[in-house]
NUSEMI-903353 format. One record per residue (C-alpha): residue number from 1; residue in one letter; chain; z, y, x. Coordinates in steps of 0.05 Angstrom, whole numbers, plus 32768, in hexadecimal, padded with zeros to 4 digits. Layout:
! NUSEMI-903353
{pt NUM, A, A, {Z, Y, X}}
...
END
This chain:
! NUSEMI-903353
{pt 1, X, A, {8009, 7D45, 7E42}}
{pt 2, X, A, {8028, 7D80, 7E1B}}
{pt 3, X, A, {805A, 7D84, 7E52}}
{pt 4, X, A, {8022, 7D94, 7E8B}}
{pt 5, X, A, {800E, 7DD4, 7E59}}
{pt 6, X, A, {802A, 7E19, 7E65}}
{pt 7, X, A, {802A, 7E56, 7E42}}
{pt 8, X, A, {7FF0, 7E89, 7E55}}
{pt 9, X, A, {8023, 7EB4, 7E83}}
{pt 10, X, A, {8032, 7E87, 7EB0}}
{pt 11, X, A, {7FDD, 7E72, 7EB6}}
{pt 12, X, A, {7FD8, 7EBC, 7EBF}}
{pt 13, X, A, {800A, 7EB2, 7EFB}}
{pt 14, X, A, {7FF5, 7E74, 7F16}}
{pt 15, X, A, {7FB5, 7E87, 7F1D}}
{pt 16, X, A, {7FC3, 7ED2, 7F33}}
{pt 17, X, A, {7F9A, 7EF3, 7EF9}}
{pt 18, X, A, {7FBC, 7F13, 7EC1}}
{pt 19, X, A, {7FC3, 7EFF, 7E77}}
{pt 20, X, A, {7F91, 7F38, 7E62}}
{pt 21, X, A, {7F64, 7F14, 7E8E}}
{pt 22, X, A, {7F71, 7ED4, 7E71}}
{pt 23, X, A, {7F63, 7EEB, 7E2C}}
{pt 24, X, A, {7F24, 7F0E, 7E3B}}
{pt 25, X, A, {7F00, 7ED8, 7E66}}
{pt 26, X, A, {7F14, 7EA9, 7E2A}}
{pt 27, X, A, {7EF2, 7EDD, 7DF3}}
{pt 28, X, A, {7EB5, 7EDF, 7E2B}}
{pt 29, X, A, {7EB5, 7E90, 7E1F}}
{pt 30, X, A, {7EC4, 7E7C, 7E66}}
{pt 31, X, A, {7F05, 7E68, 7E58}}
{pt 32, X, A, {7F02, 7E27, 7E1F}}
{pt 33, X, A, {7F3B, 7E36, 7DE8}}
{pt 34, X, A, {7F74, 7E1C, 7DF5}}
{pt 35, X, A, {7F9D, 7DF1, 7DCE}}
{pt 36, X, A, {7FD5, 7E11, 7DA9}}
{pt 37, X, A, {801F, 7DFC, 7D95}}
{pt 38, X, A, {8031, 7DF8, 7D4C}}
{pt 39, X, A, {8050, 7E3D, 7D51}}
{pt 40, X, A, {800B, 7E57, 7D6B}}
{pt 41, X, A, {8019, 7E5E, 7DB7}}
{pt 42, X, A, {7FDE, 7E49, 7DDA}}
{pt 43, X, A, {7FE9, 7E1E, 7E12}}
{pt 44, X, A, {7FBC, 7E15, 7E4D}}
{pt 45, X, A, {7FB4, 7DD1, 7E82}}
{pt 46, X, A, {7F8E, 7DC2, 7EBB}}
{pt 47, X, A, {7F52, 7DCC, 7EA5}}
{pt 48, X, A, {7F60, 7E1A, 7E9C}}
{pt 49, X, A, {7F80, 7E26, 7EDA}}
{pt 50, X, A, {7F3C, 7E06, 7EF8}}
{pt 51, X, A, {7F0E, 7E2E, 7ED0}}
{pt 52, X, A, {7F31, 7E6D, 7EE7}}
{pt 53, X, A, {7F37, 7E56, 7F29}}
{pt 54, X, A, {7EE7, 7E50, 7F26}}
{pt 55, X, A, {7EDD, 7E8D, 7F02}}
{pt 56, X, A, {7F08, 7EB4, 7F3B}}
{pt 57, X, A, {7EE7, 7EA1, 7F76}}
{pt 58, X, A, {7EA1, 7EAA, 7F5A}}
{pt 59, X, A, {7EB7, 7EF3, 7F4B}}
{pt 60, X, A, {7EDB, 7EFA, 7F8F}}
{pt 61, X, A, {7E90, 7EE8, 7FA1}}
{pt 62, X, A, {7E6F, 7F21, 7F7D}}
{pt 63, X, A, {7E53, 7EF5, 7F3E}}
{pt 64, X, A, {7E52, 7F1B, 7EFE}}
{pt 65, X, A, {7E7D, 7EFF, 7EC9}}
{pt 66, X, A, {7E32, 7EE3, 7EA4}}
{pt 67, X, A, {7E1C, 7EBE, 7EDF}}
{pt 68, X, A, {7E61, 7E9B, 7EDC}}
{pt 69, X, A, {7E58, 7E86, 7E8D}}
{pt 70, X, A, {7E16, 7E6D, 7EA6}}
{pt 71, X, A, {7E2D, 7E4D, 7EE4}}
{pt 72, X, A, {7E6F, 7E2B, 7EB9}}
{pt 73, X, A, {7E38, 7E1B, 7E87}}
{pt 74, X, A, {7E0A, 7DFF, 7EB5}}
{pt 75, X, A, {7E4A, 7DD2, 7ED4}}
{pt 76, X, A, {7E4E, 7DA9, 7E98}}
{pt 77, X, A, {7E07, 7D92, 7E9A}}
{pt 78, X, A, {7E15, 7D4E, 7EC5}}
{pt 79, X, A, {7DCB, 7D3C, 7ECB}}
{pt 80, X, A, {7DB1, 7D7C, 7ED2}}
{pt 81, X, A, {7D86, 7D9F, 7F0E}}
{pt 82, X, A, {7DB1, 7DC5, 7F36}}
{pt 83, X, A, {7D6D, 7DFF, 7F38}}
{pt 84, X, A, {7D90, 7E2B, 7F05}}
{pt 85, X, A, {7DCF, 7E2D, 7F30}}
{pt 86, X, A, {7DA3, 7E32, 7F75}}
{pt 87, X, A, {7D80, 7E6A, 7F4E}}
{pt 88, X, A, {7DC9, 7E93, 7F34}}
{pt 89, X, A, {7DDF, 7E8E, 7F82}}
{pt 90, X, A, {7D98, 7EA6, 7F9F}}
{pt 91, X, A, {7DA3, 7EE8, 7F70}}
{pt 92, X, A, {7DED, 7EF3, 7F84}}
{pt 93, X, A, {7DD1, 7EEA, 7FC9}}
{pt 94, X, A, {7D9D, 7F23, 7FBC}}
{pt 95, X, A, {7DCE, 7F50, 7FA1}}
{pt 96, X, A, {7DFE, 7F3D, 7FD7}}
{pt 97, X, A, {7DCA, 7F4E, 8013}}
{pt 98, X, A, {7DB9, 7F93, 7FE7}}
{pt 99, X, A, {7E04, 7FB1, 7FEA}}
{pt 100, X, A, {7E07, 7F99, 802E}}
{pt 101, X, A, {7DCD, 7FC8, 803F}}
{pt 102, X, A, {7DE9, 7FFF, 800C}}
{pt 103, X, A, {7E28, 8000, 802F}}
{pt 104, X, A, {7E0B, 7FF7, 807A}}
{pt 105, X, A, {7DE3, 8039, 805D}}
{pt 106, X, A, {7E21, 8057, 8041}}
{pt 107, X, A, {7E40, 804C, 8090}}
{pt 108, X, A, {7E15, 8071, 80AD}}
{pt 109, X, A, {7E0C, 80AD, 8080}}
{pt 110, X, A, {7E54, 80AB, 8084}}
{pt 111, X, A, {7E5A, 80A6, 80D8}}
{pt 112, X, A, {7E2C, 80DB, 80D6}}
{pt 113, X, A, {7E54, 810D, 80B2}}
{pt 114, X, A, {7E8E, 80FE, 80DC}}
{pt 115, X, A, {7E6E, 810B, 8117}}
{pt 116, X, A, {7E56, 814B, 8102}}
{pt 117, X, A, {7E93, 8161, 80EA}}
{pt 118, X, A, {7EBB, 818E, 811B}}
{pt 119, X, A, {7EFF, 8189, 80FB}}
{pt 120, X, A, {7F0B, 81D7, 8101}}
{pt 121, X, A, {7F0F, 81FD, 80B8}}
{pt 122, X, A, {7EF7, 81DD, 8075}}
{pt 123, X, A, {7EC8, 821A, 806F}}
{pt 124, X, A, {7EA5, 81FE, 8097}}
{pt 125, X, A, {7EAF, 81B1, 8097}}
{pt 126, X, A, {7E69, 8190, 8093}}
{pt 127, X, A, {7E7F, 8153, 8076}}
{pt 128, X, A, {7E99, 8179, 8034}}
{pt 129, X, A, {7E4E, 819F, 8040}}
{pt 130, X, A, {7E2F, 8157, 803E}}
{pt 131, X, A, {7E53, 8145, 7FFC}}
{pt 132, X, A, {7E3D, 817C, 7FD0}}
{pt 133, X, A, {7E0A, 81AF, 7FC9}}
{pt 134, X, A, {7E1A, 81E7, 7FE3}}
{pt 135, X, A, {7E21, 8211, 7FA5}}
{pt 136, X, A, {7E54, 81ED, 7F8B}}
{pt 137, X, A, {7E82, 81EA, 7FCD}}
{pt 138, X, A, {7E95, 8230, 7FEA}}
{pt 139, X, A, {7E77, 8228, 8038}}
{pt 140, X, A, {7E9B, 8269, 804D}}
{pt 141, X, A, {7EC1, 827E, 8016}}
{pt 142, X, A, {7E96, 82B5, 8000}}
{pt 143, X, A, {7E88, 82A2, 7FBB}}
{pt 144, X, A, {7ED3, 82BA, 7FA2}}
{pt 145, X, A, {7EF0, 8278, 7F8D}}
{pt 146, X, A, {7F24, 8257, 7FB1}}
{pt 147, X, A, {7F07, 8216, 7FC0}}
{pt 148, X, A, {7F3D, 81EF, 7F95}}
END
């Protein structure tokens, strides 16, 4: 069994996250401690490269690193409801379907300045306008500064 363990580099590699990462989700408690050789190396096995597997596609799906200790939690519970899980994905789902509109918003406030924009002379580009107050963006160049 000893011989299936490898050192935390090579889990960082295998499972494309990096040994920073490693050490952190294991201080968060996501990762279990691993065993360690007699010199002190820890050594990690299946079992860790499936936690991080699980722990890297539930971020790649927007869950916060909490919802995964609860969700990892929650896994170990055999008999269990699956509600509390239902209930973690439902909220993801909420705050999924809220950046979608946030960003759908952010498109079109940012189409719009585009469109507006007629690409002659920064003085008087209206998508730098749209950014900033005016006050603190010369429009023509008249307030002395040099724009930089």
């Amino acid at each position: 069994m000893i011989d299936n363990l490898v050192g935390i580099g090579i889990l960082a590699r295998e499972t494309g996250t990096s040994v920073q990462t490693v050490r952190y989700y294991e201080s968060r408690g996501l990762l279990p401690a691993p065993p360690r050789t007699e010199g002190g190396q820890r050594r990690y096995g299946r079992l860790h490269r499936d936690r991080l597997a699980f722990i890297r596609h539930a971020r790649e799906m927007g869950f916060a690193l909490d919802a995964i200790g609860e969700l990892l939690r929650l896994s170990k519970e055999e008999d269990a409801s699956c509600g509390p899980v239902d209930r973690i994905a439902r909220e993801q789902l909420q705050l999924v379907d809220r950046r979608i509109e946030q960003l759908c918003a952010l498109r079109e406030t940012l189409s719009r300045m585009i469109d507006r924009c007629d690409g002659e002379s920064v003085t008087s580009c209206r998508i730098l306008e749209a950014l900033g107050p005016s006050q603190n963006l010369p429009a023509s160049g008249k307030d002395g500064g040099t724009g930089a």
